[in-house]
C-alpha positions in Angstrom: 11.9 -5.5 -11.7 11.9 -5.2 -7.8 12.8 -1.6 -6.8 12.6 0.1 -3.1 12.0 3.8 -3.1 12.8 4.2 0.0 13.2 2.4 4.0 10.5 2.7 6.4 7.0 3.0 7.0 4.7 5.2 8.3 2.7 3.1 10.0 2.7 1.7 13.5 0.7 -1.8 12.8 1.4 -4.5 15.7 1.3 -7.2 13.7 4.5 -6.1 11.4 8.1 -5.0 12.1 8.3 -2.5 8.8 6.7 0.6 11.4 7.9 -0.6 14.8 11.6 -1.4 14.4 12.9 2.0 14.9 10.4 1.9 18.1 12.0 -1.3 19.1 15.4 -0.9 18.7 15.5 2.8 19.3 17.3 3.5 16.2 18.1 7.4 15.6 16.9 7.5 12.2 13.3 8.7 10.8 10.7 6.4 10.3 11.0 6.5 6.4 14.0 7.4 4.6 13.2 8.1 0.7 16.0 7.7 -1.8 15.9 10.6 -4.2 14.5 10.6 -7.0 17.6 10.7 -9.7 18.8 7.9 -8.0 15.3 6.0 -8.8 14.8 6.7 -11.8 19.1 5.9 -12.8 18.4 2.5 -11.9 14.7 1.8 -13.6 16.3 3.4 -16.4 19.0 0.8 -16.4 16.0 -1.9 -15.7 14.8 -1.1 -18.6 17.5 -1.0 -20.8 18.3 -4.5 -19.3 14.8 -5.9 -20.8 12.7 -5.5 -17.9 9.0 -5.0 -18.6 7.2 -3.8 -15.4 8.2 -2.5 -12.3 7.3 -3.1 -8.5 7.7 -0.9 -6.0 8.3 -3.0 -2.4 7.6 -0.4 -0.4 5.2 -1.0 3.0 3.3 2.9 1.5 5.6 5.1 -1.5 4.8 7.9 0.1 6.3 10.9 -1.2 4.8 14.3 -0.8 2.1 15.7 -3.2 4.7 18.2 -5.0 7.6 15.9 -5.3 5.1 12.8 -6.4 3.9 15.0 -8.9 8.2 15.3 -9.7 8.8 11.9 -9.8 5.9 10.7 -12.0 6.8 13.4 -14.4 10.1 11.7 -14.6 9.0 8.0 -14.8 7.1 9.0 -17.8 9.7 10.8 -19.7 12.6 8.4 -18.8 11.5 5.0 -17.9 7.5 4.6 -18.5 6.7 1.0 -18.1 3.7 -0.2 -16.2 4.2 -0.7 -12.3 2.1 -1.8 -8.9 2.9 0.2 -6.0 1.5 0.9 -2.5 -0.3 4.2 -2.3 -1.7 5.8 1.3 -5.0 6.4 0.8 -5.4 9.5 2.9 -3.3 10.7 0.8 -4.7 10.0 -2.6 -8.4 11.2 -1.3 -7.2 14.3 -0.4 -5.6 14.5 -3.9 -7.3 12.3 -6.5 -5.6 14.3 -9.6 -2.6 12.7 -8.1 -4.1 9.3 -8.7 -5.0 10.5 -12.3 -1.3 11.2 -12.7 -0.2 7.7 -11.2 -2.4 5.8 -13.7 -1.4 8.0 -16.4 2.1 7.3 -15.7 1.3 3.4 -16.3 -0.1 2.5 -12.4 -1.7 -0.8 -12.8 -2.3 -2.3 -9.3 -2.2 -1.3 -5.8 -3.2 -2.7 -2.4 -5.4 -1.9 0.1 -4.5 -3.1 3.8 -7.5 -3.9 5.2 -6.5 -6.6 7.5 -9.4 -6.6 9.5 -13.4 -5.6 8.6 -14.0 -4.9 12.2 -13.1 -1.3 13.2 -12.8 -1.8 16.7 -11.0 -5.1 16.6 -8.6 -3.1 13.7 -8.0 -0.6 16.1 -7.8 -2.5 19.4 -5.3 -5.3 18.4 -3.7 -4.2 15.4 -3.4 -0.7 16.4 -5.0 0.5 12.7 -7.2 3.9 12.6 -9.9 1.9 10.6 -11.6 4.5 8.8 -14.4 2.6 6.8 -15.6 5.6 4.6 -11.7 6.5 3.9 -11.1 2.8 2.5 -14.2 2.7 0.6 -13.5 6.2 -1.1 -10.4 5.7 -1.8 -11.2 1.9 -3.4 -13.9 3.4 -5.6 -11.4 6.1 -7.1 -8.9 3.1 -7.5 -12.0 1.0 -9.6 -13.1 4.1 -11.8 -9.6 4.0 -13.3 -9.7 0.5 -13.7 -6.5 -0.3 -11.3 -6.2 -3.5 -10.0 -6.8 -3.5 -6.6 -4.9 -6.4 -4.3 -7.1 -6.5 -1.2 -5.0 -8.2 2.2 -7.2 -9.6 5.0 -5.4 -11.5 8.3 -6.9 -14.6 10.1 -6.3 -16.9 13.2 -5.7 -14.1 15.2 -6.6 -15.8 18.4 -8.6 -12.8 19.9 -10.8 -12.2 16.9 -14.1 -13.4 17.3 -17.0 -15.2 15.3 -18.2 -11.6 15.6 -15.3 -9.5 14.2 -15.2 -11.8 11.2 -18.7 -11.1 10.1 -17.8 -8.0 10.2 -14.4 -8.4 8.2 -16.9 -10.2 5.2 -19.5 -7.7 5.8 -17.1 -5.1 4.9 -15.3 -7.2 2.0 -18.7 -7.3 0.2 -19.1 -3.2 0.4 -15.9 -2.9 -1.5 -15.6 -2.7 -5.5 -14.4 -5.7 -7.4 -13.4 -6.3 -10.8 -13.5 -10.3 -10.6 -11.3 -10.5 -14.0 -8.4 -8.1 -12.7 -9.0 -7.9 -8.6 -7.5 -10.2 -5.5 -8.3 -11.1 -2.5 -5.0 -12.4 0.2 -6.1 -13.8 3.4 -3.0 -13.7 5.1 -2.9 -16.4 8.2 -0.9 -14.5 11.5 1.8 -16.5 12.4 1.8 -15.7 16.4 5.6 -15.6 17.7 6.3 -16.6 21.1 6.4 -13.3 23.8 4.4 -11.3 20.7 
């Protein structure tokens, strides 16, 4: 079951609308809006009772804050508690790992980790992505030592990468844990829109 927890992202990344359309279009609203909780878990409830057997969250990061993540997840397992994938924020989840412990316990199977590009400066230049290498690599490890899937996305043909910056992408790649029976790997191609 596809579920939204909320509209927005957090982020700022050129090469996707979810964090710049409120920039764009100068909308008066904040940059994510979260639905409230009761009104989440009313409709995997009702998911559930129609014979669905795992949920996905769609949203670009769930981000929540630590107290009321803590709220919801109590929740999901006393009223819905079937497995789901959902994107975490890793800074996030560093900074509070028994909050990953509470996530798997509640039945987290996968996540994803937007790497997008290997190359710290290249990530930072072009995709305009705070590449923080330890960060990523912490917060993968703690995502393998509780045996959730991790969905790793990578993006080609940018035309200003170089020969260079790719090395570094793989270089980075081969750092990262990997369960080969559970993990994946997306190389996403950018599709470059005229005036972009």
């Amino acid at each position: 079951y596809y579920i939204l927890g909320g509209r927005g992202c957090v982020g700022k990344c050129t090469y996707c609308t979810s964090g710049n359309l409120i920039r764009l279009y100068d909308y008066n609203v904040k940059k994510r809006r979260n639905r409230g909780l009761a009104q989440i878990i009313d409709e995997l409830k009702k998911a559930k009772e129609a014979g669905f057997k795992r949920i996905w969250f769609l949203d670009e990061f769930f981000v929540l804050s630590t107290a009321k993540a803590f709220e919801f997840l109590r929740l999901y397992n006393e009223e819905v508690g079937l497995p789901f994938q959902l994107i975490l924020h890793p800074l996030q989840i560093v900074r509070n790992p028994d909050l990953l412990d509470a996530y798997a316990d509640a039945g987290l199977i996968g996540t994803t980790i937007g790497v997008q590009s290997g190359s710290p400066g290249f990530a930072k230049e072009f995709y305009k992505r705070s590449s923080d290498e330890a960060l990523t690599l912490q917060f993968a490890n703690l995502l393998h030592e509780r045996g959730i899937q991790k969905n790793y996305h990578f993006i080609t043909n940018n035309p200003f990468e170089t020969k260079e910056n790719l090395k570094e992408s793989i270089l980075f790649m081969e750092r990262m844990p990997f369960d080969y029976e559970h993990d994946r790997l997306y190389i996403f191609r950018l599709n470059n829109f005229p005036q972009t």
